[in-house]
N, C-alpha and C positions, 0 to 999 in steps of 0.2 A: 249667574255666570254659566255658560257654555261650558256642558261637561265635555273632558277631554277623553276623545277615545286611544285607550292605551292599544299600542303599536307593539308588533312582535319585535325583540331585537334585529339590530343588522349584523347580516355574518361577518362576524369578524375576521381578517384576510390575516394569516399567519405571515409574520415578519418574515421579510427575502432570504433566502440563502446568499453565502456569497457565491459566486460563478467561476466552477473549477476554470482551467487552462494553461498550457503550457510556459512555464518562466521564460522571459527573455529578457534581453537587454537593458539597460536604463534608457529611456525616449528611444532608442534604435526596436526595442522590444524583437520581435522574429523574423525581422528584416533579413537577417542573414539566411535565416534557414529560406525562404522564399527565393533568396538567391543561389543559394546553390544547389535548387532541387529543379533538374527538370521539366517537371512534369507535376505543378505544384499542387492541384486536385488532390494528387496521392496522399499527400502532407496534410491535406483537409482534411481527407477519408480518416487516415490514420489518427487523427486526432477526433475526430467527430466520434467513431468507436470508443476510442482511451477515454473518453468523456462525457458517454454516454449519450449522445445528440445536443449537448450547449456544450460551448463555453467560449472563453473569452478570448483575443491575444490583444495585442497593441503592433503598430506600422506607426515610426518617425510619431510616437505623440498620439495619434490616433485611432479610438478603441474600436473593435469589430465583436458584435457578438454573434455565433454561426450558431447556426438553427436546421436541424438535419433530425431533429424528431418530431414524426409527422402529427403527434397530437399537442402540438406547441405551433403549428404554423397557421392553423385557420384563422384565427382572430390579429395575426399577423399582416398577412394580406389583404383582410376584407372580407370573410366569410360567415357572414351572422353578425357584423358590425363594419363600423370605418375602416378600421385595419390602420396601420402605419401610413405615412405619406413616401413614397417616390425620394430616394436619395439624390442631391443634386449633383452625383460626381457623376450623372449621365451628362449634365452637360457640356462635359468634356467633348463629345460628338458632335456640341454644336458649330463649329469653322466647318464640316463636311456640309452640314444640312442647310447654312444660311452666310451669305457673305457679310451679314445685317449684326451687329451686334444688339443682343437679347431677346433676336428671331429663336424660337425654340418650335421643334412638330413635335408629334401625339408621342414619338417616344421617348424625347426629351424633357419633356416637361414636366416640375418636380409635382407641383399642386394640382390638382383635378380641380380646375376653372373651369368658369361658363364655357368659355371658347373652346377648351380640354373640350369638355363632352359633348357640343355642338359637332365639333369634328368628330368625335369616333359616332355618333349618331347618326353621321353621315356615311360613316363606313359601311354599316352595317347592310343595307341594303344591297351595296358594292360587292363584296366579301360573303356576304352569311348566306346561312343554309337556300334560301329563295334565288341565288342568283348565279346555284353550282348547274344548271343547265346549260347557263350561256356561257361558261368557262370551259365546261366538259371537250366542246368540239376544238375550242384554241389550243387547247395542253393536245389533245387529237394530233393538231396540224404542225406542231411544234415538235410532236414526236415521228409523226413524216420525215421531215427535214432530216432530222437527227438518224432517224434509219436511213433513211438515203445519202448520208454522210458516212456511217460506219459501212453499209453496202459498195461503194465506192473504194474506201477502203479495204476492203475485206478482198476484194476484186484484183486489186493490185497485192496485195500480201498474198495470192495464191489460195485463199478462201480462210483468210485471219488476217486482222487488221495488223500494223506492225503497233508498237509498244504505246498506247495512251495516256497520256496525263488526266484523267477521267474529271478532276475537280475542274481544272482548265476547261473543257466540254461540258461540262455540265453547269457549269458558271454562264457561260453561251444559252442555254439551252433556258435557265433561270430568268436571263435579262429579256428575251424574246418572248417567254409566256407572260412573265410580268407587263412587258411594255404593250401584249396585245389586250389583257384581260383589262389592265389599268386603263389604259388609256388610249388604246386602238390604234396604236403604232408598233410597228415592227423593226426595233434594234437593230436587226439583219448580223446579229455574232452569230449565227449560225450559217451564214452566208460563205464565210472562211474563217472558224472559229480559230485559226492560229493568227491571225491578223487581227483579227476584231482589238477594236481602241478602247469601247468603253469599260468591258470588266478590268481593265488594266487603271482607268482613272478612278473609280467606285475604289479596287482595293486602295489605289494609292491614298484615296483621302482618307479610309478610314486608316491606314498606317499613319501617316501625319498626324492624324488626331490622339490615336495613341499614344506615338513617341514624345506627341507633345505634354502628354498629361502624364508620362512616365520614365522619360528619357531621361537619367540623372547628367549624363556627358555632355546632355546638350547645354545645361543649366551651365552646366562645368566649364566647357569647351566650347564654346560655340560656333567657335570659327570653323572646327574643324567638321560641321555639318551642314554648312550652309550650302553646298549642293544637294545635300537631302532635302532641306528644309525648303529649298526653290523648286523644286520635282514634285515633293508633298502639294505646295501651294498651287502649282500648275495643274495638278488632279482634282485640287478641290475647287478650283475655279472651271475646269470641265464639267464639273460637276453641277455646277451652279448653271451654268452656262444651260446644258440642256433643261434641263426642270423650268429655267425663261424661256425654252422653245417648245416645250410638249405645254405649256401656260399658255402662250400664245396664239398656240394652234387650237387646243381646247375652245379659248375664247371666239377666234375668229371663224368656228363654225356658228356659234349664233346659239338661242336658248334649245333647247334638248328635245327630244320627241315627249311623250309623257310615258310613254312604257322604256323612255331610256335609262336606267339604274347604274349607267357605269359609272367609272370611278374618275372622270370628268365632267359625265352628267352632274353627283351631286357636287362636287366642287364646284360648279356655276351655280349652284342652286344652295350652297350653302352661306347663312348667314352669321354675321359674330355678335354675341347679344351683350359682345363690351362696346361695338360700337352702335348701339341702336339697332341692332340688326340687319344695319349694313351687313356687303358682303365686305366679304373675308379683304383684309388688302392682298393686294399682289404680292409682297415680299411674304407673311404669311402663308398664301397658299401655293407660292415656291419651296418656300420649308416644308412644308406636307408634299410635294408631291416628288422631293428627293429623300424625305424620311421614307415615302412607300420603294422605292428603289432602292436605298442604304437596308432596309431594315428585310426586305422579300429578296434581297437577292443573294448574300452569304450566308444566308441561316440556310435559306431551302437547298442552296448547290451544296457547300457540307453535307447536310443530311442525305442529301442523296448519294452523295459523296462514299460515305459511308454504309449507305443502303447493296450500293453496287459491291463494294467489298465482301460484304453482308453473303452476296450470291455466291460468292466464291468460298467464303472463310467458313461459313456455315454450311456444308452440305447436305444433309440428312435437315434441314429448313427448305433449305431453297431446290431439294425433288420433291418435297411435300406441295410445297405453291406450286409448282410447274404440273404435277398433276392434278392441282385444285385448275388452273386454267385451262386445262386442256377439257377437265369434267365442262367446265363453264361455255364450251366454244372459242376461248380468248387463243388458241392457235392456230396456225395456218402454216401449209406444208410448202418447203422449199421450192417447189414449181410456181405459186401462187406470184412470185416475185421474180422469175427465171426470164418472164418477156423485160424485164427494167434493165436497159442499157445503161452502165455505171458511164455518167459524163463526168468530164476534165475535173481532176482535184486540183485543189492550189499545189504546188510545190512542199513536200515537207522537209521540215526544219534537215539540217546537213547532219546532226547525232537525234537519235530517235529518245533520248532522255533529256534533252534540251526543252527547259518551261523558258518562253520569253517572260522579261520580268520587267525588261525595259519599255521605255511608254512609248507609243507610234507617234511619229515625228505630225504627222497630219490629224487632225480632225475628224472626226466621222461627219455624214452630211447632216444636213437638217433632217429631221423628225417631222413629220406632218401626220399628224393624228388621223383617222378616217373615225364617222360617226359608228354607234355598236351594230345597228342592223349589219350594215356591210360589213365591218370584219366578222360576224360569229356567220354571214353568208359565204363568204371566202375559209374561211375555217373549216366549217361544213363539207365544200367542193374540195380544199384539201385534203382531208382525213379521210375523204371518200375514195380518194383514189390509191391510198394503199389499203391493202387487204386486210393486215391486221386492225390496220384503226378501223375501218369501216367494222369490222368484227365487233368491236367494241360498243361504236354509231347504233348499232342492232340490238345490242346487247339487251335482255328484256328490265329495262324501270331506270335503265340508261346510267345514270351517274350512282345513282341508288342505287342500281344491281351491281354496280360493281362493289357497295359498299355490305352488299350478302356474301361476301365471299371469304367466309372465319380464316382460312390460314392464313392469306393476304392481308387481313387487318391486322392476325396476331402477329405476325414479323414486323409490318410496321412500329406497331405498337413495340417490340422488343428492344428491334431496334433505335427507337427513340429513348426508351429507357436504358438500354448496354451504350449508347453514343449520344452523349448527351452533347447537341452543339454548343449549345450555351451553358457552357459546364460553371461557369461564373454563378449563372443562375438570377436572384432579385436583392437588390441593394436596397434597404429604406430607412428610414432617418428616423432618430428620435428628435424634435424639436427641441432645439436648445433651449427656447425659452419656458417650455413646457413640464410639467412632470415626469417621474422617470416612467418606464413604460415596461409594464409586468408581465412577462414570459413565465408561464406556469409559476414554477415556486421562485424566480430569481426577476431581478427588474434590472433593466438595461437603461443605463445613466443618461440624461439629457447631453445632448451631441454627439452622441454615440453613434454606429451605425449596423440594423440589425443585417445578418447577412445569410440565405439561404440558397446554396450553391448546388445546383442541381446533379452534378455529378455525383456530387457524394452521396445527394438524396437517395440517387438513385441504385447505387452501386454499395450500399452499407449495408454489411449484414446485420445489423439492429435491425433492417427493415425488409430484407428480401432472404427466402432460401437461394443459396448456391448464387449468388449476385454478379460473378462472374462467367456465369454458365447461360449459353443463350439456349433458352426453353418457350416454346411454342404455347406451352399448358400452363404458362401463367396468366395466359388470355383464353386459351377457348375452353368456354364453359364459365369464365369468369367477368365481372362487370368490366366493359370496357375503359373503363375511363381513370379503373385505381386497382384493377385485376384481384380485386375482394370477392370473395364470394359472395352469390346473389340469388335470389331466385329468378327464375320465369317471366312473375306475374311483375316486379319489380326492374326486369331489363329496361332503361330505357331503350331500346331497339327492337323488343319480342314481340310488341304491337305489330309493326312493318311486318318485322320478320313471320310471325306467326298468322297475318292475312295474307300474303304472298303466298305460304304451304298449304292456307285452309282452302285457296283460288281453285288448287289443283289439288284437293285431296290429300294432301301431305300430312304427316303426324304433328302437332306444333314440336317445338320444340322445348326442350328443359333442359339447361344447362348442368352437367355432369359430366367426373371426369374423362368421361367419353366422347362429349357433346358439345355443341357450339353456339354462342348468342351473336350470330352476326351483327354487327353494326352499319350502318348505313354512312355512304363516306360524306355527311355534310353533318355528321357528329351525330350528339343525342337529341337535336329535335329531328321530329319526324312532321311539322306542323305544313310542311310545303307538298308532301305526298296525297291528293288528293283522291276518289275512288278510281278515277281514270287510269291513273296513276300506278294505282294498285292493281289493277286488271290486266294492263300492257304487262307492270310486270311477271305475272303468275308464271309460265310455263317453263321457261328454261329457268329462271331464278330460284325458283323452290328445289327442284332437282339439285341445281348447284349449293343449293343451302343443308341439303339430305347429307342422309347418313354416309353414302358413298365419300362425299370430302371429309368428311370426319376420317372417315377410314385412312384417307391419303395421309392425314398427318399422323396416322398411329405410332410409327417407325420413330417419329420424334415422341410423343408423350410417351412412351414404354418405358422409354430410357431417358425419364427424369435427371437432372443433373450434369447433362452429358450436353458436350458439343462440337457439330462437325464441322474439321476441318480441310481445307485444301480440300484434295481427292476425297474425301471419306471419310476422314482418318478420324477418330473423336479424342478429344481430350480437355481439360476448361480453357479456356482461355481471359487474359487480361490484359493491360498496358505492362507487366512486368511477369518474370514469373516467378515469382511470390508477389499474390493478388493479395493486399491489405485486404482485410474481409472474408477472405474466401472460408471456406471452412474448416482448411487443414489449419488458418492461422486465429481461428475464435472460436472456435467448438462448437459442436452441435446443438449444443443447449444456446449457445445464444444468437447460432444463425435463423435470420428472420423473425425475429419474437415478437416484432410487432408488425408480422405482416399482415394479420388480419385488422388493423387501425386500433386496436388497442390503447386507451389514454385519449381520446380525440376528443379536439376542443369542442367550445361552444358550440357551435352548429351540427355537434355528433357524428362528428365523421374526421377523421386523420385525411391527412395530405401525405402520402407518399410516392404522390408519382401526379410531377408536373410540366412536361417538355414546355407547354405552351403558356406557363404560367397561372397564375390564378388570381381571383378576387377581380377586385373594379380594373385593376392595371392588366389583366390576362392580354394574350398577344388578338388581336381584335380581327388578322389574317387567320386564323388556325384551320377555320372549314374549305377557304381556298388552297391550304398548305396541303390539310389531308388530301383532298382531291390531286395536288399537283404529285403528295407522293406517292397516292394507289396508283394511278394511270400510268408514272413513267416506271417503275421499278415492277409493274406487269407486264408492260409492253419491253422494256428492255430484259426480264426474266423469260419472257416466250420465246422474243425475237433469238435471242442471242445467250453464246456459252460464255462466258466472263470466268478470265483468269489472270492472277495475281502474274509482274514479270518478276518471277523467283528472283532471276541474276539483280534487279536492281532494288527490290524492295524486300531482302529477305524471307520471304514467307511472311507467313500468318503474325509469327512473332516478331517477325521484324518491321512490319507495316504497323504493328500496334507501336512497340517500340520507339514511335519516331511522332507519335502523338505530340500533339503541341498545344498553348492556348493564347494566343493573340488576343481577340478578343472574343474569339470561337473556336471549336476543337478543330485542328488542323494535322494535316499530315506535312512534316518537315520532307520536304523536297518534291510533295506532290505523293498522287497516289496512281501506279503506272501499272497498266490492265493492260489486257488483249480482248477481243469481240471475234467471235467466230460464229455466224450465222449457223439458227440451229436447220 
């Protein structure tokens, strides 16, 4: 007989804890408290502390386990193994995406299928780092528009625009970079952004889809919604409508150049290898191509949404950027723009706090796609002919030097973290049919569903000092991507960064609480910057990457902890004031304790800071996101002074105050600014 080789034991896995959380109801379970809270992130937060990052509640019968401690989330998502599967209460969203019953797109759909990853395979070339050159000049030509619209403005209010609905405007500004990058047509809501039709059909559908998968009165009452319910459907069939005309036109220019990569090139070019490899049918790549317009056009106008506020609410932040662009070249002195004759505005609304809400009796026109060369060559000629963009056109490594410029990334980055749009965050499923599925010491029961809600992630003092306090110095000098300490040789971005200063003699860099690891804005690869590349960008880039910008944001990292607001004024800020988390309400010993990733799962690393998601389902836009948000929230931090309208949106604390979560962080009533050309 074959002797047997003895084997070392297997480690034996200590029996589950049970999973604290809050007592509720019998089958109603915490239904009530979700109802009467505002603002109900708060209610997470507050409970994700009480409970240490799990635990458990119940909704009508249905379990949730929330997951807000970052070394319990890697192997959740996909990081070092499968991760959980996609919850299917996304497909709630499917009557916006498809008129087609069990059409589902890439954001939809619960399983990672063939098809699933055929399509984002296709994305990637569209979207990712390789193809932020020929995006750079469109977001350029888009922020033209948008200057010569607040210009206009600012001209008739005696040099200040009168009171802005900024989300309103920047929802315009969204759908027209989207429509030019995606798919080489131009929206035209920036044309007369108080009139524009389609951000009015896009929100309407996803409000339908909502109320339909939430609306208890309706279930109740029906009748008495049925003009809702016929407005909803007339939005989502707008919706539909277009996505069959940008399809159409896509088709009827004919097969693609071969250096053409846009995001209608590879939809003619993509195959489905559930049908033999056939292409995609028509009703499928209808659902993708209003999933790319549902899913790029309220995440990125929020966050900008919020970014803009950002300039205002945060001061001692946004004099630091404004003197990091000015180091950079990124300004230009009010003459530069003195020969631009402001032409005819549309007529404005009869009260200047009036958001239309109602949907435009007409149609927008047809859509006709133009191939990519000639839009990123009309993009090009636009952005050239204002002063700022073309500033930018120059800039040296182009899209990449704007992404050397540490204080610019760290606001971004804060701001992604203090405003979280998608405060919801990642819903995914335990298989009912399947085993229960183990979360550190506790396992989350088959049909359950695990739930990791980024607000709270983001915003809990288990995982951040001062969490309510917007600070510059959790990013410069820190790894971008989870604001952990790092070193140098370890950045992903000290490569670029550090042959850009070596071009010109510059000191590399080491990241220290004085210091800075720039980022490159098409993320942490750097695999598309070639030597050329690197040579264009040596001279002003390095400079702008020097010690001098450091210096600019000193005034904010001195004063750790601190945030400005309005005029100057510092004080912390949050959605209330008493900030669940903050420090006065958890104490010092247990703010941020596990900000350095402490406990991190399998793949040795904690997750505590994820705007764009993570694992196989991560958002597959994030390097055109970053790029759409350095370019507008620089060019609109140069151009222009942005101020909150005291009289309508209470101040600082009253624009947070009025915070909301539809299906994204929103401002109840809009968020209403002023533009004063600087």
């Amino acid at each position: 007989m074959k002797p047997v080789t003895a084997r070392p034991p297997a480690a034996v896995q200590a029996p589950p804890k049970p999973l604290p959380g809050p007592r509720g109801l019998p089958w109603l379970g915490q239904l009530p408290a979700f109802l009467k809270t505002k603002f109900f992130p708060k209610t997470i937060l507050e409970w994700s502390e009480q409970y240490d990052g799990v635990f458990e509640f119940q909704i009508v019968g249905k379990k949730y386990i929330v997951v807000t401690d970052p070394g319990l989330i890697p192997p959740i998502v996909g990081r070092g193994g499968p991760g959980l599967p996609k919850s299917d209460g996304y497909a709630m969203w499917d009557p916006a995406i498809s008129p087609h019953t069990g059409v589902q797109g890439l954001f939809t759909v619960a399983e990672n299928t063939d098809t699933w990853r055929a399509v984002r395979r296709a994305y990637g070339p569209a979207m990712g780092p390789g193809s932020l050159e020929f995006h750079y000049p469109i977001v350029l030509a888009c922020m033209t528009k948008l200057g010569a619209h607040l210009d206009r403005l600012a001209a008739e209010g005696g040099g200040v625009t009168r009171p802005l609905e900024v989300n309103r405007l920047i929802k315009c500004l969204t759908l027209d970079m989207l429509g030019l990058s995606a798919f080489g047509l131009d929206f035209g809501c920036l044309d007369d952004p108080e009139a524009a039709a389609l951000p009015h059909y896009v929100e309407g559908a996803m409000r339908e889809c909502g109320e339909r998968g939430r609306g208890v009165g309706r279930r109740l009452l029906p009748w008495l919604f049925q003009e809702e319910v016929r407005r909803g459907e007339a939005a989502m069939a707008e919706v539909h409508r277009v996505a069959r005309e940008v399809w159409e036109g896509i088709r009827a220019q004919g097969p693609p150049a071969q250096e053409d990569t846009s995001m209608g090139a590879q939809l003619l070019r993509l195959a489905d290898p559930a049908r033999g490899s056939a292409a995609l049918s028509d009703e499928q790549i209808c659902a993708e191509i209003a999933t790319i317009v549902i899913a790029g056009f309220e995440t990125t106008a929020n966050t900008l949404t919020w970014m803009i506020f950002g300039l205002y609410a945060h001061g001692d932040a946004s004099r630091a950027l404004q003197e990091e662009l000015r180091e950079a070249g990124l300004t230009v002195p009010p003459s530069a723009y003195a020969s631009t004759s402001p032409a005819s505005t549309p007529a404005a609304s009869s009260s200047p706090h009036t958001s239309t809400t109602s949907f435009p009796s007409s149609s927008p026109a047809r859509y006709v796609p133009r191939p990519a060369a000639e839009v990123e060559a009309k993009a090009l000629a636009a952005a050239q002919s204002d002063p700022l963009a073309a500033a930018f056109l120059g800039l040296p490594g182009s899209s990449e030097g704007l992404g050397a410029l540490p204080v610019l990334d760290a606001y971004i980055r804060e701001c992604l973290r203090m405003y979280s749009t998608a405060p919801n965050g990642l819903l995914k499923a335990v298989p009912r049919s399947g085993p229960p599925a183990r979360i550190g010491p506790y396992e989350a029961p088959p049909g359950s569903t695990v739930w990791i809600p980024f607000w709270s992630l983001h915003m809990s003092a288990l995982n951040w000092d001062a969490p309510y306090d917007f600070r510059l110095d959790r990013w410069l000098g820190h790894d971008p991507r989870t604001a952990g300490a790092i070193s140098a040789s370890r950045c992903p971005v000290a490569t670029v960064t550090n042959a850009i200063r070596a071009a010109t003699g510059a000191v590399p860099i080491s990241p220290s609480p004085t210091s800075s690891a720039p980022e490159p804005v098409s993320g942490a690869s750097t695999s598309t910057a070639g030597p050329s590349a690197t040579a264009a960008a040596a001279t002003s880039a390095a400079a702008v990457a020097g010690s001098r910008t450091v210096a600019a944001a000193a005034a904010v990292m001195e004063r750790p902890g601190r945030s400005a607001l309005g005029s100057g004024s510092d004080s912390g800020s949050g959605s209330d004031s008493e900030a669940p988390g903050s420090s006065s309400s958890n104490g010092a010993a247990r703010n941020g304790r596990r900000s350095q990733g402490a406990g991190a799962g399998p793949s040795g690393r904690a997750i505590r800071y994820m705007p764009f998601g993570d694992g196989a389902r991560n958002c597959v836009g994030q390097h055109l996101g970053m790029l759409q948000l350095k370019v507008v929230v620089s060019y609109l931090a140069s151009r222009y002074e942005w101020a909150l309208d005291e009289g309508e949106m209470g101040g600082v604390a009253g624009a947070l105050g009025r915070q909301r979560v539809n299906l994204l962080l929103e401002v109840e009533g809009g968020m209403w600014m002023t533009a004063r050309p600087r």
